[in-house]
Backbone bond lengths (Angstrom), bond angles and torsions (degrees), N, CA, C in turn:
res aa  C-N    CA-C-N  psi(-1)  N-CA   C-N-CA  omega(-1)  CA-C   N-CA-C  phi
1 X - - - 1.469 - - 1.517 109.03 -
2 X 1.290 126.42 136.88 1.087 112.85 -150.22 1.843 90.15 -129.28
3 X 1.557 126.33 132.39 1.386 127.13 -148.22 1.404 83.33 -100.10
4 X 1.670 103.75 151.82 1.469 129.37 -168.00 2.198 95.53 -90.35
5 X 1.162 99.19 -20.13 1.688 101.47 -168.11 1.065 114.20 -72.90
6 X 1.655 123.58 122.84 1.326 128.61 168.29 1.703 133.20 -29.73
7 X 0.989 94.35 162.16 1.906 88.28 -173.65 1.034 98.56 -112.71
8 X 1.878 105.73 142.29 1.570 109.60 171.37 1.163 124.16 -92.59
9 X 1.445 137.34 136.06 1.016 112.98 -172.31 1.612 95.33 -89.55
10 X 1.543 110.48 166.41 1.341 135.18 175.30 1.250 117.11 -101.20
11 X 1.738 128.78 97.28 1.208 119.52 -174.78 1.656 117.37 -82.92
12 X 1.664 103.37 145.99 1.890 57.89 158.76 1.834 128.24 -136.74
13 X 1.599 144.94 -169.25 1.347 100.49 -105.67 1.399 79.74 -90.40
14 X 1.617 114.37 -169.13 1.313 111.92 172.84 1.559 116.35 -90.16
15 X 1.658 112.46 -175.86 1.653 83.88 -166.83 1.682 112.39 -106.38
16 X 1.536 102.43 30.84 1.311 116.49 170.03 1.993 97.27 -91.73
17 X 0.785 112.34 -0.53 1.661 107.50 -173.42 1.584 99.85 -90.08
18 X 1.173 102.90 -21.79 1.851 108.69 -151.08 1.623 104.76 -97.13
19 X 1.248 109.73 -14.41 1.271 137.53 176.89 1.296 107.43 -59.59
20 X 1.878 134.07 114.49 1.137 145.11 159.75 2.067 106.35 -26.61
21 X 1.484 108.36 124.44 1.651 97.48 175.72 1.490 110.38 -77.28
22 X 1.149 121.68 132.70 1.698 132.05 177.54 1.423 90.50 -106.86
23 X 1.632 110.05 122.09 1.158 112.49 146.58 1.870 102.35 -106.63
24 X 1.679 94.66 161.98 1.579 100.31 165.82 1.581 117.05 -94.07
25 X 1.466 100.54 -30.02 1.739 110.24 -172.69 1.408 103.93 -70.73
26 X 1.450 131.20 -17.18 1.181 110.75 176.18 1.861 130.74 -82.54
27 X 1.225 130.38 143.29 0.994 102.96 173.92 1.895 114.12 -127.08
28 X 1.090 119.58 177.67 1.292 119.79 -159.17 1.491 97.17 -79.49
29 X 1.926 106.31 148.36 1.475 113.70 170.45 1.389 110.92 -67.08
30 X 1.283 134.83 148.19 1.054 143.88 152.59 1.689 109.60 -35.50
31 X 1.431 100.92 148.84 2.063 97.76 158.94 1.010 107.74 -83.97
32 X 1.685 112.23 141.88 1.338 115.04 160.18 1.174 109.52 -56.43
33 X 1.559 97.71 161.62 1.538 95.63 159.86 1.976 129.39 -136.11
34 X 1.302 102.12 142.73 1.594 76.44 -157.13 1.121 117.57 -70.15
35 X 1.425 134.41 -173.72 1.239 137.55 -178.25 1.614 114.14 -72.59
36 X 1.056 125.69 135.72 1.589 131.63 171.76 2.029 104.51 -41.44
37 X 1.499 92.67 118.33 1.605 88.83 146.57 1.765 136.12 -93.41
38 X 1.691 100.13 136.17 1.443 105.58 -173.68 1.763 112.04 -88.22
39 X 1.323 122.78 12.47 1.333 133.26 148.18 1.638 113.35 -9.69
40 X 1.282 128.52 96.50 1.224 122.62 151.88 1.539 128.54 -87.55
41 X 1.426 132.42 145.50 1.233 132.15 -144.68 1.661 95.51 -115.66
42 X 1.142 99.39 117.50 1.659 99.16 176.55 1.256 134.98 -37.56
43 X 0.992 110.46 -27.54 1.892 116.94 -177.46 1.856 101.72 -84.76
44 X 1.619 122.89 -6.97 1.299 139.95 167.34 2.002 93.06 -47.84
45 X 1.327 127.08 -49.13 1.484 146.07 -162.47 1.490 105.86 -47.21
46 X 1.674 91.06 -41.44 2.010 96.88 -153.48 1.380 89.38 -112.67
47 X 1.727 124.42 44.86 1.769 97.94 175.50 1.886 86.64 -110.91
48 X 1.110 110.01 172.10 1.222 117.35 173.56 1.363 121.30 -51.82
49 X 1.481 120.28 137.18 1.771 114.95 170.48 1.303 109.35 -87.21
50 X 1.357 124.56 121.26 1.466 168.00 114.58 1.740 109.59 -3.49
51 X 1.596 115.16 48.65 1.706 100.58 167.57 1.380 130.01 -30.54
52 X 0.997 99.58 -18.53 1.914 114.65 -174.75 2.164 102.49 -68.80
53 X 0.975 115.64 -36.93 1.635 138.18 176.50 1.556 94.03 -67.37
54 X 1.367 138.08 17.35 1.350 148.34 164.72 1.454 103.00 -137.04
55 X 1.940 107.46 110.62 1.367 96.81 163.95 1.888 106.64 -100.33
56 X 0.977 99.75 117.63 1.836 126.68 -177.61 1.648 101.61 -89.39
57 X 1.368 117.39 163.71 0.979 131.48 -177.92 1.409 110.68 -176.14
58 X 1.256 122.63 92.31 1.583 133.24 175.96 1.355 122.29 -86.77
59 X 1.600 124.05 125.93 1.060 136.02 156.11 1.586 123.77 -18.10
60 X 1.264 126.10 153.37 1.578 110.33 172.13 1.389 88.72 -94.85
61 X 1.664 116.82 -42.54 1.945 87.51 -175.69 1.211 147.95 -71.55
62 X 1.490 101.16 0.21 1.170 124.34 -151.27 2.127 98.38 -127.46
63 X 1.575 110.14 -4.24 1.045 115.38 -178.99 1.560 126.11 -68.67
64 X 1.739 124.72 -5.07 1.426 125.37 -163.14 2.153 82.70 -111.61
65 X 1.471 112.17 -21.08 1.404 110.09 157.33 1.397 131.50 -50.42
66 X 1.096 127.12 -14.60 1.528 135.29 -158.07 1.864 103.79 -132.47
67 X 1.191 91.50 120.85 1.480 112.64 -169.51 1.891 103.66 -76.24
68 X 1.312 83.03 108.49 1.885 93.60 178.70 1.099 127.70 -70.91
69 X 1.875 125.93 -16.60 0.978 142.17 -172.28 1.817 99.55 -65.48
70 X 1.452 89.48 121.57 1.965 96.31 -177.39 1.427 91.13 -74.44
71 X 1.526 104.61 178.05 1.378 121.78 -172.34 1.934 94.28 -159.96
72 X 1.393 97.80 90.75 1.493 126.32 170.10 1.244 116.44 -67.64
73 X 1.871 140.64 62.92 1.024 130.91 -167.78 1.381 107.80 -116.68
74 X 1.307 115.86 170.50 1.717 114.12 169.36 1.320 96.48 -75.53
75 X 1.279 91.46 -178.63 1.922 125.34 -150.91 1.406 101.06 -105.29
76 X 1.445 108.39 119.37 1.722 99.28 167.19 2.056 105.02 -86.27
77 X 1.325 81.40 155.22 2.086 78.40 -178.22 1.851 100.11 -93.49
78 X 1.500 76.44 163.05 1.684 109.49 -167.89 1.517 102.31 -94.51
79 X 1.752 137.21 73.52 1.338 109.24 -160.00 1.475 119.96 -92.60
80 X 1.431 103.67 35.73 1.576 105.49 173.47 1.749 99.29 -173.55
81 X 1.452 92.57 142.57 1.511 102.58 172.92 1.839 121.93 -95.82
82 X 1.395 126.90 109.72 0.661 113.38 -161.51 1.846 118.70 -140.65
83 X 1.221 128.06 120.50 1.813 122.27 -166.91 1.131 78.50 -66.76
84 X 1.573 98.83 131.20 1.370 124.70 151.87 1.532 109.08 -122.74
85 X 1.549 98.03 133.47 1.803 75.35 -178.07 1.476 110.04 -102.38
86 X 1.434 97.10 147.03 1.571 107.51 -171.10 1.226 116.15 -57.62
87 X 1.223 126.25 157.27 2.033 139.43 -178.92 1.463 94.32 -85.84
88 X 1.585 118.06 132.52 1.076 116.92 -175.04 2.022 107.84 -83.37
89 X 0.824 115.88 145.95 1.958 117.49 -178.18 1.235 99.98 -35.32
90 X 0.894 133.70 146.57 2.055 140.10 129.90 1.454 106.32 -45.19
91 X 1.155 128.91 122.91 1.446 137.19 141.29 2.086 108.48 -9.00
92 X 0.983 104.56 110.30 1.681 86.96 178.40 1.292 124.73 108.94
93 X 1.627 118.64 -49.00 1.035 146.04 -166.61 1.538 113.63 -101.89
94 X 1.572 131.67 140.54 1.502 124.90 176.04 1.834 95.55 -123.13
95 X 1.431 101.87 166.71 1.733 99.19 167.67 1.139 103.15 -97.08
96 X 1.550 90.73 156.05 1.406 119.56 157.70 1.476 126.22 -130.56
97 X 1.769 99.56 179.45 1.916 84.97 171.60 1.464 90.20 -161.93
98 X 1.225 104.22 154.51 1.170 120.24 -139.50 1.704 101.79 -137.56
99 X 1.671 119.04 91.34 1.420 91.58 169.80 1.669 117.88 -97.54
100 X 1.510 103.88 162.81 1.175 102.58 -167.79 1.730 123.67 -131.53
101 X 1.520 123.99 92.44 1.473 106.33 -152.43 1.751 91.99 -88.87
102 X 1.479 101.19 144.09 1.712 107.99 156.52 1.258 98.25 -118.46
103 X 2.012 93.52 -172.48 1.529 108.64 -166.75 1.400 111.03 -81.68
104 X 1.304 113.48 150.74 1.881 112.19 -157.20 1.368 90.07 -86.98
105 X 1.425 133.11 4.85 1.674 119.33 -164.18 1.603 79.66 -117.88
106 X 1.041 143.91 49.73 1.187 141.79 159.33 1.518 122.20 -108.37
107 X 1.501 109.15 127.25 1.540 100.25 -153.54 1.929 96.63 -80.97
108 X 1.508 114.90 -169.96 1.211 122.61 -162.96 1.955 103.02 -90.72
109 X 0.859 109.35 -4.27 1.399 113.96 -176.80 1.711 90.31 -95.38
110 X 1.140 118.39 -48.27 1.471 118.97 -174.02 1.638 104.96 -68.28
111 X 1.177 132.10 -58.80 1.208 125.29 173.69 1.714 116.15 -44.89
112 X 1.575 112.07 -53.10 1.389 96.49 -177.20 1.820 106.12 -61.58
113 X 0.907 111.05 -15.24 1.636 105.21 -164.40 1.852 108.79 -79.06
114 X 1.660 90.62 -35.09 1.838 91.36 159.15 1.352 117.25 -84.84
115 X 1.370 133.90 -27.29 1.276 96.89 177.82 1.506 123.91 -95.12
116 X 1.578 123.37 7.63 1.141 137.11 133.89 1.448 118.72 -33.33
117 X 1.187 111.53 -46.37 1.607 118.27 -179.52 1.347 119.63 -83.34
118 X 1.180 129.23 -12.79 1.339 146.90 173.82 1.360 108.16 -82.60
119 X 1.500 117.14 -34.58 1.311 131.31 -144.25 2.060 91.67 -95.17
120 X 1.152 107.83 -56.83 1.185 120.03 156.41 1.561 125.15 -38.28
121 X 0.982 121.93 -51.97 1.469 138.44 166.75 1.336 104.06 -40.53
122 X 1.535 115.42 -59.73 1.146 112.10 -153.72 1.572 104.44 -72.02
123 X 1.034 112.73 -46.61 1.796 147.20 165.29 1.796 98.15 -11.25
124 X 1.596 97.96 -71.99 1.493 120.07 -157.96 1.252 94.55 -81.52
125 X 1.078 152.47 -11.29 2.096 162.82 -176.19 1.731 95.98 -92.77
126 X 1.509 125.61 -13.03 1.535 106.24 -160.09 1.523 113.89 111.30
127 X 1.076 119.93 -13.35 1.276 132.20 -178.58 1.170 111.77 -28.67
128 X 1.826 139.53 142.57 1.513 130.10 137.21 1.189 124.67 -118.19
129 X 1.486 153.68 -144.90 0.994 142.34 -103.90 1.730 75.58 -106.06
130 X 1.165 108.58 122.70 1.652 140.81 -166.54 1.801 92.83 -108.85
131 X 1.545 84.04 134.62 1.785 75.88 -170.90 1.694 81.05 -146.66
132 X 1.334 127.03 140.69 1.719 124.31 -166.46 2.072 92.84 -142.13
133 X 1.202 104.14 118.68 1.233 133.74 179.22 1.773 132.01 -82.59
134 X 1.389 113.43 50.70 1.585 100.98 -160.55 1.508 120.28 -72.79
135 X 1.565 105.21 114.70 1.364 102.38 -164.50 1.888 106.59 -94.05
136 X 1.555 102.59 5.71 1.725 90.31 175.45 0.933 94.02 118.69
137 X 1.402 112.00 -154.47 1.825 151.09 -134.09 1.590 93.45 -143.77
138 X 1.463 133.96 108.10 1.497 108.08 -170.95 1.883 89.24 -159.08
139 X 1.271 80.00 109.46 2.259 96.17 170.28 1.523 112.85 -17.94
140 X 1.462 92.63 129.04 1.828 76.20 155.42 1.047 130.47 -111.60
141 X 1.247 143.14 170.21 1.183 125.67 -152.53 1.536 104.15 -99.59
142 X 1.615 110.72 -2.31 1.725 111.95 -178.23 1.800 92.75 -151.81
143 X 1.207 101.64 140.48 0.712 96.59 -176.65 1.783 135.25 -82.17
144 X 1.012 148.73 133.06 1.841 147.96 -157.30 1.222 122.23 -106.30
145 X 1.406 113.09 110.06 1.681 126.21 -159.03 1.599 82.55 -90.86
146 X 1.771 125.45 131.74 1.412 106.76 146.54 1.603 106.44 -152.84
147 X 1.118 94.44 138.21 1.879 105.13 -169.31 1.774 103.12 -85.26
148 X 1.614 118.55 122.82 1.113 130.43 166.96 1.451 127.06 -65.11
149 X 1.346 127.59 -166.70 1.985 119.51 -168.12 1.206 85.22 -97.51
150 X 1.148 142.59 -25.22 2.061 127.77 163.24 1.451 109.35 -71.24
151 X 1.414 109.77 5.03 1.583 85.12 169.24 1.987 119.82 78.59
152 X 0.864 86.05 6.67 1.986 94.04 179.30 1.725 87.94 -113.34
153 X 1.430 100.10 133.15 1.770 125.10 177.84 1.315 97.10 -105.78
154 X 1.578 110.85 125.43 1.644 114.66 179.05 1.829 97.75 -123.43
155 X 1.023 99.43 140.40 2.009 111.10 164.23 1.274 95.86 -64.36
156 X 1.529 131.25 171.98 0.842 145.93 171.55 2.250 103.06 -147.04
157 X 0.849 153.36 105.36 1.246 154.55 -174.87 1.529 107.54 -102.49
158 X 1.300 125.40 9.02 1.354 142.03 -148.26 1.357 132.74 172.81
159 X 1.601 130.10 149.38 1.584 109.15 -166.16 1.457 89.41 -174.12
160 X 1.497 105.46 153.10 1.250 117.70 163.71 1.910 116.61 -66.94
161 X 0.647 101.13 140.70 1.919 87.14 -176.38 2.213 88.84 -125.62
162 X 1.714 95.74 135.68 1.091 103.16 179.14 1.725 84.65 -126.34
163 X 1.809 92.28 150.57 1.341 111.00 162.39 1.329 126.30 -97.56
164 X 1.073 158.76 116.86 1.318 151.08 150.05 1.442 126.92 -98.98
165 X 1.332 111.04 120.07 1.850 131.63 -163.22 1.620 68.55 -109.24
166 X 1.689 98.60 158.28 1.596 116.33 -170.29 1.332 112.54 175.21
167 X 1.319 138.18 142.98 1.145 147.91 146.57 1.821 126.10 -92.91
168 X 1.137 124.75 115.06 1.336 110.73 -170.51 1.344 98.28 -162.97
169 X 1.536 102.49 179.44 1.954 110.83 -177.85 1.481 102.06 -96.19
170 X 0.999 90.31 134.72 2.000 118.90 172.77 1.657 82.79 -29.10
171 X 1.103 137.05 -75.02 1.605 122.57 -129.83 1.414 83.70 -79.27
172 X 1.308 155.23 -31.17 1.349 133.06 -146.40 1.480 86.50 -86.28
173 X 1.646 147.50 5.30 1.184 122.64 167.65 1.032 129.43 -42.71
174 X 1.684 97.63 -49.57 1.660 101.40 -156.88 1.691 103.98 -84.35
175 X 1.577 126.31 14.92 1.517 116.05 178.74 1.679 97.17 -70.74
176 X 1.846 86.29 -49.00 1.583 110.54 178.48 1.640 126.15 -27.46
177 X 1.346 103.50 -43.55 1.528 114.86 -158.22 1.675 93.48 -97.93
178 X 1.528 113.91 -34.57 1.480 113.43 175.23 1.289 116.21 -47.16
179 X 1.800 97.13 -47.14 1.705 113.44 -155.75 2.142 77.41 -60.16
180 X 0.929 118.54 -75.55 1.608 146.51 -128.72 1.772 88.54 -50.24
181 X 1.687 107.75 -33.43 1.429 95.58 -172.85 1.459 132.41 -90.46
182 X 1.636 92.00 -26.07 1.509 107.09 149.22 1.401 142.27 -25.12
183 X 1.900 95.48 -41.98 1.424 106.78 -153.80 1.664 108.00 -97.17
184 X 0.781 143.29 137.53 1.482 141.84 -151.65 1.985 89.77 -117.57
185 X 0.929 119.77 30.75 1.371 110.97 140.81 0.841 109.46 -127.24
186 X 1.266 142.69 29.89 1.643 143.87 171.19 1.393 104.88 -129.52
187 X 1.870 96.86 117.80 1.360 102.21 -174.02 1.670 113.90 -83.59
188 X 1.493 114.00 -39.63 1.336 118.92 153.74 1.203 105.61 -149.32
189 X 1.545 104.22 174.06 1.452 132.94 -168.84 1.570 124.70 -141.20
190 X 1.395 122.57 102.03 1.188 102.18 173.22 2.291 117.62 -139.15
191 X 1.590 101.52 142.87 1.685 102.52 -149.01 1.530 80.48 -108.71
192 X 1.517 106.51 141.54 1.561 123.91 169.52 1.304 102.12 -124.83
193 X 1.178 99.19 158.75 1.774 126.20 175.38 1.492 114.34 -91.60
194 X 1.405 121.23 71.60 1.639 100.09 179.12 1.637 132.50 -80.15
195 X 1.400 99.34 145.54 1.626 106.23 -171.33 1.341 100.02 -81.03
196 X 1.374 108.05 163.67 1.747 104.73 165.03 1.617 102.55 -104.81
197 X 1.382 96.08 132.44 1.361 94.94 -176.44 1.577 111.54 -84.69
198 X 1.266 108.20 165.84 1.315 141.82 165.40 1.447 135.58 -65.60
199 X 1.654 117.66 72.40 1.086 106.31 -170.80 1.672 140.38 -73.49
200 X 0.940 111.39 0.98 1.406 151.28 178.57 1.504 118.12 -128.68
């Protein structure tokens, strides 16, 4: 059967069709960009510690309490960034922190047994939520002559370094700094007042 309907013809296209479209009004997206990495680099560990990375703020009455002697040590690393939200003060009470070097030839039963005793101290002075940081065995950058209650003066080129985060009353510093010099496994000691900073 043969159909009465016209035929279409099939053109085909021209070669302006085939042609990539250029616009001018458009313009190109920006690159993304990826997110920042918080990667810290190991050799970050062994640069010098920066007292300045503590904002402190000392009392005037309480200022001949607080041991001025700096403490020039390397840097332990930070290996993660993380909001923590801060503990609000006790009524009464301000923070502090407290580092604390002992003798590096001190075995691990002896260390927990001092900073148990420190820890207590702080406790029985007013103390609150006591938080103790052992950052190791870590060079110093000068070396620390200190003579014990027998009377024998040892170098020290090295030290355990303890942290102590703390809330407590101004006056129980100075039991703190008494106890610390007394104690002949503590090569030095020194307690700051931290402010809360201002993020805005």
């Amino acid at each position: 059967m043969v159909s009465n309907r016209p035929v279409t013809k099939i053109h085909s296209p021209s070669p302006n069709f085939l042609r990539p479209f250029k616009s001018s009004g458009l313009s190109k997206a920006p690159p993304l960009r990826r997110p920042g990495s918080f990667r810290i680099a190991a050799s970050d560990v062994t640069e010098e510690f920066d007292f300045s990375l503590f904002d402190v703020d000392v009392d005037d009455d309480y200022e001949d309490d607080i041991d001025d002697d700096e403490l020039d040590v390397p840097v332990w690393g930070f290996p993660t960034v993380e909001d923590v939200e801060e503990t609000e003060c006790p009524p009464g009470l301000r923070k502090y922190e407290t580092m604390m070097v002992l003798r590096p030839d001190m075995s691990e039963d002896e260390r927990l047994a001092v900073t148990q005793k420190y820890e207590e101290l702080l406790v029985a002075g007013g103390g609150m939520y006591v938080e103790v940081f052992n950052r190791g065995i870590i060079p110093l950058s000068y070396d620390i002559r200190r003579k014990n209650r027998d009377g024998e003066t040892n170098t020290y080129m090295d030290g355990i370094f303890l942290l102590f985060k703390y809330f407590t009353k101004p006056e129980s510093i100075s039991i703190l700094k008494e106890t610390g010099q007394a104690d002949d496994n503590v090569i030095r000691s020194s307690t700051f007042k931290v402010r809360k900073r201002k993020l805005f």
